[in-house]
C-alpha positions, -999 to 999 in steps of 0.1 A, spaced: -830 -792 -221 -814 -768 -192 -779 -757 -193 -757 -746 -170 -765 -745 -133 -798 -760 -140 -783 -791 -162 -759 -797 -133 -788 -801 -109 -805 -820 -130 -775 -845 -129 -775 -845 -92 -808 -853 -84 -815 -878 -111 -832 -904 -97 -833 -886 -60 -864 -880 -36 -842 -867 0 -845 -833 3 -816 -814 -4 -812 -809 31 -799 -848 34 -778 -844 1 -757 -816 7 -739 -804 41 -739 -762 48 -700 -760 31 -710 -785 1 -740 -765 -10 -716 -729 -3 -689 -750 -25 -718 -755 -54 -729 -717 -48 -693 -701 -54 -688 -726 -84 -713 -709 -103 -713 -675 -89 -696 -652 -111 -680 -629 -91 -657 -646 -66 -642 -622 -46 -642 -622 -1 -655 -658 -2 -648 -657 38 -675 -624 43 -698 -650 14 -695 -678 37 -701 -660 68 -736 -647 56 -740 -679 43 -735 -701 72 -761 -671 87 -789 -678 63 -816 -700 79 -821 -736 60 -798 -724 31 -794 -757 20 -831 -761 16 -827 -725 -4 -798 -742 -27 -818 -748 -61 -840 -712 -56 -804 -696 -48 -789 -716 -83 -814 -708 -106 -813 -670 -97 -774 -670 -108 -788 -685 -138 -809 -661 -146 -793 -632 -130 -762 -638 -151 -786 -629 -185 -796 -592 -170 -786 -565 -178 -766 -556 -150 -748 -586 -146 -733 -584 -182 -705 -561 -167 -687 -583 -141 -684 -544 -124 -720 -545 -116 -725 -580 -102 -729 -579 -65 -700 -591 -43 -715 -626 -30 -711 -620 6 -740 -586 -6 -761 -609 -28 -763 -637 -2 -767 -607 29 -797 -594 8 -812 -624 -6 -810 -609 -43 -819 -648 -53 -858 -635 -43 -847 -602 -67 -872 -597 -99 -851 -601 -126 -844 -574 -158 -833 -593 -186 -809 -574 -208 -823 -562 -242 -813 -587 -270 -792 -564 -297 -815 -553 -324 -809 -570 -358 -781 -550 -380 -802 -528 -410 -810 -543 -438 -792 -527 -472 -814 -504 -487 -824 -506 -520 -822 -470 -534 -823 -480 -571 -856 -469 -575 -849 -439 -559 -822 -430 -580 -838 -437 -613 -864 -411 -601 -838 -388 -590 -826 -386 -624 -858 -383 -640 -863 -352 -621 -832 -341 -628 -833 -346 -665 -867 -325 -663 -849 -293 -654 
């Protein structure tokens, strides 16, 4: 089952064959796009570009399911290094190849240095 931004557009097109084109309008798709962007700072300089990008509505899933997945990168992780939209739209990072961050390595396991010990003091008790 999707999550997120990819549940939600499950939910909207349940049951729908238009193309998105006759769903959304320009300023309802850029509404959906800063509702999931995660750094929402200059949204007039976002929707600037985005009123610039040719058939951005047709774009609107594509664009979606790159925040999704952009969002689990390792860059994104610090909100520092996540793009300001009106950059992300300008450049079309949605087409970007994608760097997943590095899932933590398990903690160590306890060691179990009994048997070490006991030969420790074997070798001990030999001198």
């Amino acid at each position: 089952m999707a999550t997120g931004v990819l549940f939600f557009w499950e939910e909207v097109m349940k049951g729908r064959t238009e193309d998105t084109n006759e769903i959304f309008s320009v300023d309802e798709a850029f509404d959906l796009f800063w509702r999931f962007y995660p750094r929402r700072q200059k949204k007039v300089a976002a929707k600037r570009v985005w009123a610039k990008i040719p058939r951005v509505v047709s774009h609107l899933y594509d664009i979606l399911a790159a925040i999704e997945k952009q969002k689990k990168s390792a860059q994104w992780q610090d909100l520092r290094f996540v793009p300001l939209p009106s950059t992300w739209l300008f450049n079309h990072q949605w087409e970007d190849e994608v760097m997943l961050a590095r899932p933590e390595p398990p903690p160590p396991r306890p060691v179990d240095n009994s048997a070490n010990l006991k030969w420790l003091a074997r070798l001990e008790a030999k001198r």
